[in-house]
Every structure is written in structure tokens, then in C-alpha cells.
C-alpha positions in Angstrom: 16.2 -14.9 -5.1 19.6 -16.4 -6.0 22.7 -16.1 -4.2 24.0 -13.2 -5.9 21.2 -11.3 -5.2 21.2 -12.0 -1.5 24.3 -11.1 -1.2 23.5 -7.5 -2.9 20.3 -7.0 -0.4 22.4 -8.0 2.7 24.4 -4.6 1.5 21.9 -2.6 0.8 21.3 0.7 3.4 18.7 1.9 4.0 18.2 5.9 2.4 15.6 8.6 3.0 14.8 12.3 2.3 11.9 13.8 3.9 10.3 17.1 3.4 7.0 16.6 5.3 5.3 19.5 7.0 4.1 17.4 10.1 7.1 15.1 10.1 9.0 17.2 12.6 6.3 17.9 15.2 5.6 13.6 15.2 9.7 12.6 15.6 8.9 14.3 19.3 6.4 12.2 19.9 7.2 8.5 18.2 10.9 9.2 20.1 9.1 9.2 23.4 6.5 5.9 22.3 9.7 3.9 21.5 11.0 4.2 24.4 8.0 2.6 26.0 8.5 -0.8 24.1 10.3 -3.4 25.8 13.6 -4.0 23.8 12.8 -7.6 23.4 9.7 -6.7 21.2 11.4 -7.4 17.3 10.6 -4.5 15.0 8.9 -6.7 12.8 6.5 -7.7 15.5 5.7 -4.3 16.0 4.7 -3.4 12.2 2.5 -6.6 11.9 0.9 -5.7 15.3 -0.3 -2.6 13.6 -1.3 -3.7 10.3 -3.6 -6.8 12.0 -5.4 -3.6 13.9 -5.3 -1.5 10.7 -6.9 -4.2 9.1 -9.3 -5.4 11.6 -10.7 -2.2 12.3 -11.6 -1.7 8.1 -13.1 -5.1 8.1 -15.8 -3.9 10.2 -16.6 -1.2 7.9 -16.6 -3.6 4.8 -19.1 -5.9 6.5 -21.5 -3.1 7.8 -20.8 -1.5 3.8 -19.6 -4.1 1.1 -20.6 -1.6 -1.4 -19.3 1.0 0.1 -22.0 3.0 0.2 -25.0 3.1 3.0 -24.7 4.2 6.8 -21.8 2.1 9.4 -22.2 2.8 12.7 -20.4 5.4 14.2 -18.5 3.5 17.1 -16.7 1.5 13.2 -15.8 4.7 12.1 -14.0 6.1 15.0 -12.6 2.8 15.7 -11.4 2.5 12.5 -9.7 5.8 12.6 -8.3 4.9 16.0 -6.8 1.9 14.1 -5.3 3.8 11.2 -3.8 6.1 14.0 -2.0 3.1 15.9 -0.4 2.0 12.7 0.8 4.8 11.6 2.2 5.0 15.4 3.8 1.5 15.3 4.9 1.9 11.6 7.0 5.0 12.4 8.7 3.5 15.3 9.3 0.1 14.1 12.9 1.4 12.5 13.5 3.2 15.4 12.9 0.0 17.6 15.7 -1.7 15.3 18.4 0.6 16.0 17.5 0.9 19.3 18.1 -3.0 19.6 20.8 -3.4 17.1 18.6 -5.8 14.9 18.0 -3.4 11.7 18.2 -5.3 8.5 17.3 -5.1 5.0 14.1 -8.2 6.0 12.9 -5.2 8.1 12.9 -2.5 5.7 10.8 -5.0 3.2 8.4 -6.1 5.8 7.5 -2.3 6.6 7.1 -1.6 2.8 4.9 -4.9 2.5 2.6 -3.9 5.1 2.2 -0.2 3.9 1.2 -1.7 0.9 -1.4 -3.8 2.5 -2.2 -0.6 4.6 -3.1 1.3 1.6 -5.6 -0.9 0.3 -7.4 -1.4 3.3 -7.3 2.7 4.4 -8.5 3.7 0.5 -11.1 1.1 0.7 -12.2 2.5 4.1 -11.8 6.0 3.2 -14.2 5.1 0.1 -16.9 3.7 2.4 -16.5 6.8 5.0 -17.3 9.0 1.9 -19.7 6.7 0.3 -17.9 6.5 -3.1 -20.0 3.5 -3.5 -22.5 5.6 -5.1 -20.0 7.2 -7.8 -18.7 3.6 -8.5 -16.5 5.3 -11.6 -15.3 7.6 -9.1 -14.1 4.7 -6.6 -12.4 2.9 -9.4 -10.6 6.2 -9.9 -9.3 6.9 -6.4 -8.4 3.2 -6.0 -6.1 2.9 -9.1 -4.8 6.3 -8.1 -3.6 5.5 -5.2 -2.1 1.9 -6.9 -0.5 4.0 -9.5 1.1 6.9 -6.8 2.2 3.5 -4.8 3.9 2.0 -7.7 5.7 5.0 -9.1 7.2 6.1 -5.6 9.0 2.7 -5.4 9.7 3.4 -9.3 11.7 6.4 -8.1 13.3 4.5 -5.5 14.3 1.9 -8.1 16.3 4.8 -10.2 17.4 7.0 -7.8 18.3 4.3 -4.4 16.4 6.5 -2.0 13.0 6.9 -0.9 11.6 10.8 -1.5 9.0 12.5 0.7 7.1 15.6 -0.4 6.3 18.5 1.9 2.6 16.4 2.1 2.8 12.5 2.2 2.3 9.7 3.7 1.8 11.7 7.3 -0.3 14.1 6.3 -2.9 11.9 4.0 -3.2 9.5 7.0 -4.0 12.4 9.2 -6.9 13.4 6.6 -7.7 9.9 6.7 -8.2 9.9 10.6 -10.2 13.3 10.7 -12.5 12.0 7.7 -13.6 8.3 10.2 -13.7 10.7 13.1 -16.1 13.4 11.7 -18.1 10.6 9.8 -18.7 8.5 12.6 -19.6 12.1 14.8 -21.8 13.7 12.0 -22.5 10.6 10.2 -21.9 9.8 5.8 -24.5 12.7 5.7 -22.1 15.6 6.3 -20.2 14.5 2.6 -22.9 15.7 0.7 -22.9 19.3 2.7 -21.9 22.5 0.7 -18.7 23.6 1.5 -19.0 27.8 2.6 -18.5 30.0 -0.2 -18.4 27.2 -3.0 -21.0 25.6 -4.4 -19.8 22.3 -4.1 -20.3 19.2 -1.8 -17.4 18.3 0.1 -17.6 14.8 -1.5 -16.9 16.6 -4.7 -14.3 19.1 -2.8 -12.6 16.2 -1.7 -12.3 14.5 -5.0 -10.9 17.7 -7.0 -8.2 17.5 -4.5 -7.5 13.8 -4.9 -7.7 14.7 -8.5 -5.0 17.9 -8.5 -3.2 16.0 -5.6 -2.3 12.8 -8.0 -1.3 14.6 -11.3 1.1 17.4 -8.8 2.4 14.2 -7.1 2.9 12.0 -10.3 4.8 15.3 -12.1 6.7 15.7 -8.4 7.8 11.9 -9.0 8.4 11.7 -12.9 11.0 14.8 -12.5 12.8 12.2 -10.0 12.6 9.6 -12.4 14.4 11.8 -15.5 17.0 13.1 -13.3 18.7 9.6 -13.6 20.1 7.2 -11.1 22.8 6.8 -8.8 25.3 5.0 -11.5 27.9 6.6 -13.4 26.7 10.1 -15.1 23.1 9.1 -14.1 22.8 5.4 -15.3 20.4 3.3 -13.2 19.5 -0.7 -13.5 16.0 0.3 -13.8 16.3 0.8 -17.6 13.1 0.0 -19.6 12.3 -3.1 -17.9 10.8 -1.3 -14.8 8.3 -0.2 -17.1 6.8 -3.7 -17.6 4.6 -3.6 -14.6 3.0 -0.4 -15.3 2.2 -1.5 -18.9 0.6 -4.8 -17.4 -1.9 -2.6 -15.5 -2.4 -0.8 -18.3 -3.5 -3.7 -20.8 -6.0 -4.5 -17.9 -7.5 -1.1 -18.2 -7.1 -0.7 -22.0 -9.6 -4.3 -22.0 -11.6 -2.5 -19.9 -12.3 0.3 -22.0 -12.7 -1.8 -24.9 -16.1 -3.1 -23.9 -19.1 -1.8 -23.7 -20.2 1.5 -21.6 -22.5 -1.4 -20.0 -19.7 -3.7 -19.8 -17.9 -1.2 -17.8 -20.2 -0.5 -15.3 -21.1 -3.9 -15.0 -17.3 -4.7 -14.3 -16.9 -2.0 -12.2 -19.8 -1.7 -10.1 -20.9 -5.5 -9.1 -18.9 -6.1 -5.7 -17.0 -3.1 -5.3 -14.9 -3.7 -2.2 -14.5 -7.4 -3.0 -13.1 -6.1 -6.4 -11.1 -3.2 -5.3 -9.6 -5.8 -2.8 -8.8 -8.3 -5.2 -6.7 -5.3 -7.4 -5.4 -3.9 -4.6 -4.2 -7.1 -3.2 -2.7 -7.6 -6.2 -0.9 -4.5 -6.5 0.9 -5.4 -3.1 2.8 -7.8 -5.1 4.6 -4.5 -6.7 6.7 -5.4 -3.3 8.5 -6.6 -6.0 10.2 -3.9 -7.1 10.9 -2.7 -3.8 13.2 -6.3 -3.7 14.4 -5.1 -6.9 16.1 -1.8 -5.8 17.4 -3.4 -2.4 19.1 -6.4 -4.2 20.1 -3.9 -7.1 18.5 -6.4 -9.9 16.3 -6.4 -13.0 12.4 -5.9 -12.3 11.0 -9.5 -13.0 7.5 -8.7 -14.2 5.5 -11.6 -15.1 3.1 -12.4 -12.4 0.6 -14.7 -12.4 -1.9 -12.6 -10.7 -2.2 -10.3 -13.6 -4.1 -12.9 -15.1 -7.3 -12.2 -12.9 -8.5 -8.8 -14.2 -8.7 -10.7 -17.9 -10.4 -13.9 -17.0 -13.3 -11.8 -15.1 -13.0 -9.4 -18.5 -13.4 -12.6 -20.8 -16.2 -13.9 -18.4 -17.9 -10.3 -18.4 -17.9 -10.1 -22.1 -19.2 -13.3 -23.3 -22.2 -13.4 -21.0 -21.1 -14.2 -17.4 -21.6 -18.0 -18.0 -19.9 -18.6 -14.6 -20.9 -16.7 -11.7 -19.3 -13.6 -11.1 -19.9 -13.4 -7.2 -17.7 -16.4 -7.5 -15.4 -16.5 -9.8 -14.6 -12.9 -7.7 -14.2 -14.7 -4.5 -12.3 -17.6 -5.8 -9.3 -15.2 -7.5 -9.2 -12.7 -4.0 -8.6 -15.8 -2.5 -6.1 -16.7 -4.9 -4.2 -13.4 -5.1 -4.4 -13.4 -1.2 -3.1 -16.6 -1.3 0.1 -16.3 -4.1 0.9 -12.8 -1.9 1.1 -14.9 1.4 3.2 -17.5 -0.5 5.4 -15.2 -2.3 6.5 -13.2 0.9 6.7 -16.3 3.4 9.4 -17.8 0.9 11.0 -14.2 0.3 11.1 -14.0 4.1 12.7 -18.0 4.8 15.4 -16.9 2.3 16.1 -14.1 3.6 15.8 -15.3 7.2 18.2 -18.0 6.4 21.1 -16.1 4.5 21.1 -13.7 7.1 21.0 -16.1 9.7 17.7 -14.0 11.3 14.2 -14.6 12.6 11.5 -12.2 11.1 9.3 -12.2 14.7 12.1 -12.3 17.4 15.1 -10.6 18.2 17.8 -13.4 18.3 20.4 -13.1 21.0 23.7 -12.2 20.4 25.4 -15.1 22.7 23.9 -17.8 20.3 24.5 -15.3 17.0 28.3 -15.4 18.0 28.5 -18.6 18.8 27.2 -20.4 15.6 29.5 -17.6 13.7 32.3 -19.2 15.9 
């Protein structure tokens, strides 16, 4: 980030409207955790406390299940419910801890976003192996790029309108879904998806995915009607423009190669190494952190990404016999989207840090704040 831009982020305020059913009923009780943290605990702490227990507890289930499909233990499902319930706890009073020790920023507000990012990966992924999606391997490409593409046009919105929009069922009320669905799975085991829901003649595997079906197109016509309402500028003008749109159509050429191979080629692609590929794309769809820093510093999307670069080498690869091992080659580009991701938000973070004149994982004291502003 330049200077200019810096200077626009250190501006930026934070905006939200919320209409979630459940939203009310859990202010009551994340008030009363927050008040249970020590104030010397930096927000920022708290969020990546979270997300290393978020993400601990759905590494056990991709070790017992790498392709997402066969039986975890139950103990790895509740735990990893358990998990998903203490981030959501820490992640909702994380802001709350800020204002309670006077150390909100615009760093915090892109950490949290970062980290629900990396949350959603990991809790689809899970939530895939809970229902053993593993075994409809078209199905789990589905509800992965779903939730990618729901992820990306929220902060799209954002990027028009300046403010992030809630529906009446969100973020709340699909983690709570999530939580029941580890519960019951690890009580009545992967078995009880492929039960007949009473009075339908459907499985509730099925039941669930005609919901995540009807709930992505109502939720992607919720947010498009956002979109054309215009931004905050004068008579509706927004810095988003067209260039916002350059992301979206990069995930979209790596489809559009996918479905211009073979019906083999496509399974092939899609079901060798499920998690391991999901991962790999969703990691990569973290990176649309990006235009989360976009709308705070109020500047042009940048869209070139080197990361993009993955889903085509594997394609090529795929498609001209697999002369290099695919296992591999896999491994080596998670690593090396995990590792641009790390890079990418450790330099975003020193910049910020250092304009700012802030530490991401302490709260600095106001004596020695003064003092070098003296």
C-alpha cells in the first residue's frame, strides 16, 4: 500500500447493518463473555486464538477423512463443533474488546475479515466431511465454490455500498447449523445423512443440499440488489466500477477450463484429493481479503494475483496426461498459496502496524503512545 492509501484506511469507520434472527438473543450473552477478558488481552489476540482452535479442531477431521468421506470418530466431531462454537464466541467479541480498551483500528477490522475467511474454508471443508460429500465429489465442488462465491460478493457489496449487510439468516445462524450438524454426527454418526426426512422422500443429505442450493441463489439475488442500488458517492457513484469485476471473472476462466475438458477430465480434476484441493482454492480465495483493503483504503481492486495461476497449471497437467505427479504438484501449490497468503498479510500488517504506529498482538500503552507523539 502507498502512502495515500494509508492515509485513506487510517480514516476509514467501521459500518454495519444487521438483520439476523439470532443476533439479538447472542449480544446478551457475548456482552457478558467480554467482560470476562482481561483488558490487557489485544483484540487481535483474541480473533487468532479462535481461528488456531477453529482450525485445529478441523484438522482432525481431515486426517481421520482426507476424502471427506468414510466414518471420524465421534469425540472429532463434537470437538470440532465445540471449536467452531469458540470462534464464533471470540470472533463476536473481539470488536467489543477494542472499544472496551480504546484500541479499535482499521488493522483490527482486516484481521477479523482475514480470519473469517480462513474460517470458512476450514468449517465448509468440515461440514463436507460431517455429511460425507466426499462421495458426491461434484456436489462438494458445488458447495465449496458456493460458499467462495457468497464470500466474495458480500465484500463486493461492501466495496459499492461502504457498509457490511446482514440478512435475517447469516453468518450466526449457518454457524449454528454447522455446530448442530458435528454434534448430531458425532452422536448418531455419518449414518443418520442418508435417513429419510418424515413426510419427504428424501435423504437429509439431499434435504440439506436443496437448501444450500435455494439458500445461495436467494442470497446472491439478496446481494446483487445491493450492488445495483449504487454506492455511497454522489447520486450513487462508487469506486468499485468495472474493475471489481476482475476477480470474479478470474474464477471464472478457471471454471470455464474446467468445463472445457473431458467429462473424465473433470472428475479426474475434481475428485483426486478432495480436501487437499478444496484447501488449496479456498486458501486461495482468502486472498479476496483484498478487496476488503480495497473498500477500507477507498482504492481500485488490484486483481492480478499470482495464485490464480495454480488451478491452470494442474488443468494443463491434467490434460496432457499428468506427466508430473498430481499428489504433488497439489501439495507443492497448497504450500505455495499458503505461503504467498502468509506473506501477503504479514507485509499488509508491518505497514499498517507502522503508519499507525500499532502492534497487531498487544495493546500498546498510552504513556509510551504519547510520549513518542510528543
Amino acid at each position: 500500500m502507498n502512502e495515500a492509501q494509508l492515509r485513506r484506511l487510517a480514516q476509514h469507520k467501521y459500518s454495519a447493518q444487521s438483520t439476523e434472527i439470532l443476533d439479538p438473543i447472542f449480544q446478551v450473552y457475548w456482552r457478558w463473555l467480554v467482560q470476562q477478558v482481561p483488558l490487557w488481552l489485544a483484540p487481535n489476540t483474541i480473533t487468532f486464538l479462535g481461528l488456531f482452535i477453529n482450525a485445529a479442531t478441523s484438522l482432525i477431521l481431515f486426517v481421520y477423512c482426507p476424502q471427506a468421506k468414510g466414518s471420524a470418530p465421534g469425540w472429532a466431531f463434537i470437538l470440532c463443533g465445540v471449536g467452531l462454537f469458540v470462534y464464533q464466541s471470540l470472533d463476536a467479541i473481539d470488536g467489543k474488546q477494542a472499544r472496551r480498551t480504546n484500541s479499535n483500528s482499521p488493522l483490527g477490522e482486516l484481521v477479523d475479515h482475514g480470519c473469517d475467511a480462513v474460517s470458512m474454508v476450514l468449517v465448509t471443508l468440515a461440514f463436507s466431511v460431517a455429511i460425507e460429500l466426499g462421495n458426491e465429489p461434484i456436489w462438494m465442488f458445488f458447495v465449496c465454490f458456493s460458499a467462495s462465491v457468497l464470500f466474495y460478493c458480500s465484500h463486493w457489496q461492501a466495496y459499492v455500498s461502504g457498509t457490511i449487510k446482514f440478512g435475517w439468516i447469516d453468518v450466526t445462524e449457518l454457524q449454528l447449523f454447522a455446530m448442530a450438524a458435528f454434534i448430531a454426527t458425532g452422536i448418531f454418526g455419518t449414518e443418520m445423512w442418508m435417513m429419510k426426512v418424515p413426510f419427504l422422500n428424501i435423504t437429509f443429505k439431499q434435504g440439506t443440499m436443496i437448501i444450500a442450493v435455494l439458500g445461495t441463489l436467494y442470497t446472491l439475488c439478496s446481494i446483487f440488489s445491493q450492488i445495483y442500488q449504487g454506492g455511497m458517492g454522489k447520486n450513487g457513484s462508487t469506486i468499485a466500477v468495472n474493475k471489481d469485476l476482475g476477480r470474479a471473472g478470474q474464477e471464472g476462466r478457471e471454471i470455464m477450463l474446467i468445463l472445457m475438458t473431458t467429462p473424465q477430465q473433470v472428475l479426474q480434476v475434481i475428485c483426486s484429493h478432495l480436501i487437499l484441493r478444496c484447501r488449496r482454492y479456498g486458501n486461495k480465495t482468502c486472498k479476496l481479503i483484498k478487496t476488503k483493503v480495497a473498500c477500507m483504503s477507498k482504492s481500485p481492486l488490484e486483481v492480478k494475483d499470482a495464485t490464480m495461476l495454480g488451478g491452470v497449471i494442474m488443468l494443463l497437467n491434467t490434460h496432457y496426461g499428468s506427466h508430473i505427479d498430481e499428489y504433488l504438484m497439489l501439495c507443492l501449490l497448497l504450500l505455495y498459496v499458503v505461503f504467498d497468503l502468509c506473506r501477503y498479510c504479514v507485509i499488509l500488517c508491518n505497514q499498517i502496524c507502522d503508519f499507525l504506529n500499532i502492534r497487531v498482538f498487544s495493546i500498546k500503552p498510552v504513556e509510551r503512545a504519547e510520549g513518542k507523539s510528543q
